[in-house]
N, C-alpha and C positions, 0 to 999 in steps of 0.2 A: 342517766344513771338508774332513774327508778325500772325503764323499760326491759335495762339488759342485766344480763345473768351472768355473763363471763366476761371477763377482760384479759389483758396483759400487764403482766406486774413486771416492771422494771427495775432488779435491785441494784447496788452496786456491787459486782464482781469480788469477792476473798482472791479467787486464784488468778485473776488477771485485773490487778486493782487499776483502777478509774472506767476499766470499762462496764455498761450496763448488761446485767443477766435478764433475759427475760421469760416469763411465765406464764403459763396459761394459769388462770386465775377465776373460781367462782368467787361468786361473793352475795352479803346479804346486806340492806344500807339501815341503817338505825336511825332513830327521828329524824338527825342532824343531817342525814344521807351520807353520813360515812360509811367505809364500806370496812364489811366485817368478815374474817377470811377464819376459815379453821386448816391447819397447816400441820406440819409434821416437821419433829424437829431434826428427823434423818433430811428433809429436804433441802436442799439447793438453796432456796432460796430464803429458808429460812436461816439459817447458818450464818446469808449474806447481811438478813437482817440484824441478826447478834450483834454482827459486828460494828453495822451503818445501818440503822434503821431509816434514811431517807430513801425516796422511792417515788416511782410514780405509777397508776394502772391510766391504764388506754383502753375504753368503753366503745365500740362502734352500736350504730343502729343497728339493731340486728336484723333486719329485712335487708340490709344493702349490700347484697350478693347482687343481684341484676345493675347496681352502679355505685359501688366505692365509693369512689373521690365527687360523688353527686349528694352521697348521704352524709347524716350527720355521726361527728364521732367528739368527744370528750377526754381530755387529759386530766389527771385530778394529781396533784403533788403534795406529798407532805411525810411524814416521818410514819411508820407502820411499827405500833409499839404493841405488846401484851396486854391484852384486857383485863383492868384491877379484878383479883376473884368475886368479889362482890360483884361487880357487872356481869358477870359471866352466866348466871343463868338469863336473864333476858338475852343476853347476847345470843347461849346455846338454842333459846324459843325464837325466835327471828331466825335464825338457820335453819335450822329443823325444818320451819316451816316450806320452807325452798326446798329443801333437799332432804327430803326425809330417808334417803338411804344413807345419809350421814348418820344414822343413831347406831349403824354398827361399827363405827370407827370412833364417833363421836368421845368415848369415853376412855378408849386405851390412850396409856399414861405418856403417847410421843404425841399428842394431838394438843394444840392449845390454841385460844380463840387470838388473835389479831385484832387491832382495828388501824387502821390508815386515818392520822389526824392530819386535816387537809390544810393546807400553807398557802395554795393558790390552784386557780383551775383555767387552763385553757379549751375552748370551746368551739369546735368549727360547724357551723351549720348548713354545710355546701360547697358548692362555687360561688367565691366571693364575701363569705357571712362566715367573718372568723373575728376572735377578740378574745382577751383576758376576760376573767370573772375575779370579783374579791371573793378572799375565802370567807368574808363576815354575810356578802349578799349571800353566795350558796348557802350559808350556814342556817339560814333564814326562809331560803327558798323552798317552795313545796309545788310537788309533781303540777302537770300539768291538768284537768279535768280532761282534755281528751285524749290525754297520753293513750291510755286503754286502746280508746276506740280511733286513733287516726290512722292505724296500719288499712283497716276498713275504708275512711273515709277516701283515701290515696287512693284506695286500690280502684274504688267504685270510679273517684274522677277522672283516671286516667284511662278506663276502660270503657265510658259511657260520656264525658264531658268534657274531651281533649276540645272542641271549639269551643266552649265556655271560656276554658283557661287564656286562649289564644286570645281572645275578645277580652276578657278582664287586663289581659296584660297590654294590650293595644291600649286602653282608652284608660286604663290608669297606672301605668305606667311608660307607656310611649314606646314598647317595642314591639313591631311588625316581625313576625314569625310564621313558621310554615309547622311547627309543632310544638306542643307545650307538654311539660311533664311536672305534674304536683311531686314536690318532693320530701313537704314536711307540713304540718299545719297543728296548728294551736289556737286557745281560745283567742289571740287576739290577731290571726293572719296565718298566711301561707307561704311558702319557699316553691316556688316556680323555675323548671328548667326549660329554657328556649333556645331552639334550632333555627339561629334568621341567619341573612343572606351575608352576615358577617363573622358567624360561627356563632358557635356557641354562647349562651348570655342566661344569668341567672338573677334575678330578682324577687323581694317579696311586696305581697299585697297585706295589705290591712283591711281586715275588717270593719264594716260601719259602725258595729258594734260588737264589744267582749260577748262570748257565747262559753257555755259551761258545759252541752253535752250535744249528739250527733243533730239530735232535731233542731236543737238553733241554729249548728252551723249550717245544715240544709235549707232554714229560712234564711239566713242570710246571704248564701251564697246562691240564692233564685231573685234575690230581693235588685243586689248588687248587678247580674247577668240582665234584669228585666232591666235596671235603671241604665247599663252600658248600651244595651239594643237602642235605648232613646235617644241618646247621644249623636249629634250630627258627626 
């Protein structure tokens, strides 16, 4: 949620009730990582909101054009109600800040600020690494320290270190593979995609230890490849 910038807003339909509308959706998250939407009330989906504010937006990774259903994507659910006025200048400064060609619309009198109060979140981080989240953990939750810089770190492992991954997933996790593909990584481990003689298979590794920024995770992940190389 912290990494991406647009989603899909899901409302419930006025002119075909029960079925879902959906929307392309910027947004901006406030402490709580709710996401905060400035909208128009000639909109579609605003309209749909009046009626039913429950709703849900659908966040993908935004790099995962090269593989979809490999990358990670986020469902957030919960009611998208009117920002009390008093909230609303912090709200309109966190927007702004994202989108600063918002300050020419920002202020005519059909524009009004949203926020999405989250109920539940479903989370898929892959092939195979899916599950619920409570809305009290997210609510708690704070970005990752490599969120930033893992688009980088992916890129570099995949296009310099594809036998490392292969080797790390051999000897600590037990699957023999002809290609490995980093497909996510955080301070405490990585999401690996593997190509073995049985198809497709995706796993993650942990790190020996939590790591905060690029340089740890480069010592640890030379630390972990030299201790695999030992390995009978």
């Amino acid at each position: 949620m912290y990494l991406g910038r647009l989603g899909s807003l899901s409302t419930v339909s006025r002119k075909q009730p029960g079925f879902p509308f959906g929307s392309v959706m910027p947004y901006a998250l406030d402490e709580r990582g709710r996401p905060i939407f400035l909208i128009s009330s000639m909109a579609m989906h605003t309209q749909n909101l009046h009626a039913d504010p429950r709703a849900s937006l659908l966040v993908t990774q935004p790099d995962a054009s090269g593989d979809p259903l490999g990358a990670s994507r986020v469902t957030v659910i919960g009611n998208v109600l009117t920002i009390p006025e008093l909230e609303v200048p912090d709200a309109r400064k966190l927007y702004l800040k994202l989108y600063a060609n918002s300050k020419y619309w920002v202020d005519f009198e059909d524009f009004s600020f949203f926020r999405l109060e989250v109920v539940d979140v479903y989370y898929v981080g892959g092939f195979g690494v899916m599950g619920w989240v409570l809305a009290s953990d997210y609510d708690l939750a704070q970005p990752d320290p490599l969120a930033d810089a893992a688009a980088g770190i992916i890129e570099h492992m995949n296009a310099d270190h594809k036998d490392a991954l292969m080797l790390l997933a051999h000897v600590l996790a037990g699957i023999e593979s002809q290609e490995a593909t980093m497909t996510s990584v955080d301070r405490l481990g990585f999401h690996v995609r593997l190509k073995t003689q049985d198809g497709m298979k995706g796993t993650r590794i942990a790190f020996d230890r939590e790591v905060s920024n690029p340089a740890e995770t480069r010592k640890v992940l030379v630390e972990m490849v030299q201790q695999a190389r030992q390995r009978p």
